[in-house]
N, C-alpha and C positions, 0 to 999 in steps of 0.2 A: 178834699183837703188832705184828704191819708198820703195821695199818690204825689201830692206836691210837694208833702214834706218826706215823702222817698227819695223825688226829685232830688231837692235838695241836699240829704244824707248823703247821696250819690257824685252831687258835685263839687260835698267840700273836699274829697282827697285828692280830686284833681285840680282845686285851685291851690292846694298845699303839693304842689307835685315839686319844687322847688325844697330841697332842705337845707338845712343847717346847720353846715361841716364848721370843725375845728380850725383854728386860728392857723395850726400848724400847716393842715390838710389845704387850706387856703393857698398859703404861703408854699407850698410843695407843688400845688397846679399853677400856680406864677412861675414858680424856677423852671419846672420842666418844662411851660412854653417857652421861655426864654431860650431855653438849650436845645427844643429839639427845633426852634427856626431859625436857630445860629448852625445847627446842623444841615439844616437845609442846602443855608444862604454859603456857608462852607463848602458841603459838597456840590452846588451847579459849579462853583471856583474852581472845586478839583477835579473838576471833570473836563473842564477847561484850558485850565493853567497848568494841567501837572503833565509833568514829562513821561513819567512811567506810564504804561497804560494800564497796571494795577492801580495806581494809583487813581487814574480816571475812573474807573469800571468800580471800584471803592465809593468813590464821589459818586457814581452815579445811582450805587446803591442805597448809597445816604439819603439823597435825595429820595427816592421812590419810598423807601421806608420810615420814615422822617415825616414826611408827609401822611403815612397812614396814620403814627403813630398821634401827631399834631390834629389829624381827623378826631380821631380817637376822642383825644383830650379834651377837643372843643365842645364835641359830646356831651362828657362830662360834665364840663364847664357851665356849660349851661343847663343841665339837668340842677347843678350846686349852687346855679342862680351867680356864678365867679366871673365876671368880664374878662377874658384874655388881651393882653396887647396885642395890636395888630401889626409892632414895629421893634426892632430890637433897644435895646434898652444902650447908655452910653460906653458901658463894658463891653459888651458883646459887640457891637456894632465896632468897636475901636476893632477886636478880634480879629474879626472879618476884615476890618480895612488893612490891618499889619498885613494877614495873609497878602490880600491882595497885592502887598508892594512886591512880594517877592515873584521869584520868577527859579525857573527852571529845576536843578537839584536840591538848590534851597527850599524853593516850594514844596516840594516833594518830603525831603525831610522835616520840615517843619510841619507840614499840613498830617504825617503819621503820626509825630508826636505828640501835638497837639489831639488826634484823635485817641491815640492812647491815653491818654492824662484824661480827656473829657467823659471817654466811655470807663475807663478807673471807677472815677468822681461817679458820673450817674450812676451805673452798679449799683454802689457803695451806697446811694439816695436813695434808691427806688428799695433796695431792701431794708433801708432801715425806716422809710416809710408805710413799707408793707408790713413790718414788724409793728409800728407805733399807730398806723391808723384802726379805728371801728368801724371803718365806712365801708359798706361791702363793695357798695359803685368803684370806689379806688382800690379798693382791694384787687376787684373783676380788672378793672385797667391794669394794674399791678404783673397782676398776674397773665394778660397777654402780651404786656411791655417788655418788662423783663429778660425772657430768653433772646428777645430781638438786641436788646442793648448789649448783654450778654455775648451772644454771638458777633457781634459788632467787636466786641473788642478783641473777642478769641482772632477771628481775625487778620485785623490790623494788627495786630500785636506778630502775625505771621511774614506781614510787608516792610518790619522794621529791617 
C-alpha cells in the first residue's frame, strides 16, 4: 500500500506538468506566433521576389531563424498548455499579401522597412515581456529570443 501511494505522490507532478500562465503571458505567445510566421511567410517571399541579393540572403535568414525560434515557442506552448494557430491571422495574412503584390525595387524597399518597423515593435515586446512576466519558461525563451530579434534588426537596419 506504501509504495502505491509513492506511486501516486510521484505521478501527480507530472499530470500537473501543464501550468498556469497569466492572461498577459497568454496573449504574448499568441502575438509572437503570429509574428514570427508572418516572418517566416515574408522571408521564403524575399528570398524570392527581392531584387537585391541582400535582400534574399535576409529572407532567407528569416526564414532559417524564424522557424527555430517558432520551434521554440511551440515548446513552450504546449509545456503552458496555449494552442498556437496554425494559420496567420486576417492582419498578417493581408501583410503578406500587400508584400506580395509588389515586385522589384519596391519589394525590396518595402520588405526593409517593413522588417525595420516589425523587429523595432518585437524588441520593444519581448523586453517589456521579459520585464513584466514571473514565468521562468518565458523568461528562458525570453532570454534565447531576444539577441536573435535584436540582431535581426541591427541588421536590416544596415540594408536600408
Amino acid at each position: 500500500m506504501a509504495s502505491m501511494a509513492a506511486v501516486f505522490l510521484l505521478a501527480v507532478p507530472c499530470a500537473n506538468a501543464q501550468t498556469s500562465i497569466s492572461m498577459a503571458d497568454t496573449n504574448f505567445i499568441l502575438a509572437a506566433a503570429q509574428g514570427g510566421m508572418t516572418e517566416v511567410k515574408l522571408g521564403e517571399l524575399a528570398s524570392t521576389s527581392g531584387v537585391r541579393d541582400d535582400v534574399k540572403s535576409f529572407g532567407l535568414m528569416m526564414v532559417k531563424d524564424h522557424t527555430a525560434i517558432n520551434d521554440d515557442l511551440q515548446a513552450l506552448a504546449s509545456k503552458k498548455g496555449v494552442t498556437l494557430p496554425v494559420s496567420l491571422d486576417s492582419k498578417h495574412q493581408a501583410m503578406v499579401d500587400k508584400m506580395a503584390s509588389l515586385t522589384g525595387s519596391g519589394f525590396d524597399d518595402a520588405y526593409i522597412s517593413g522588417m525595420i518597423k516589425a523587429h523595432t515593435k518585437d524588441a520593444k515586446a519581448f523586453k517589456a515581456e521579459s520585464a513584466a512576466t514571473q514565468d521562468a519558461d518565458i523568461k528562458s525563451f525570453l532570454d534565447k529570443s531576444l539577441p536573435v530579434v535584436e540582431a535581426h534588426l541591427q541588421h536590416i537596419q544596415t540594408l536600408k
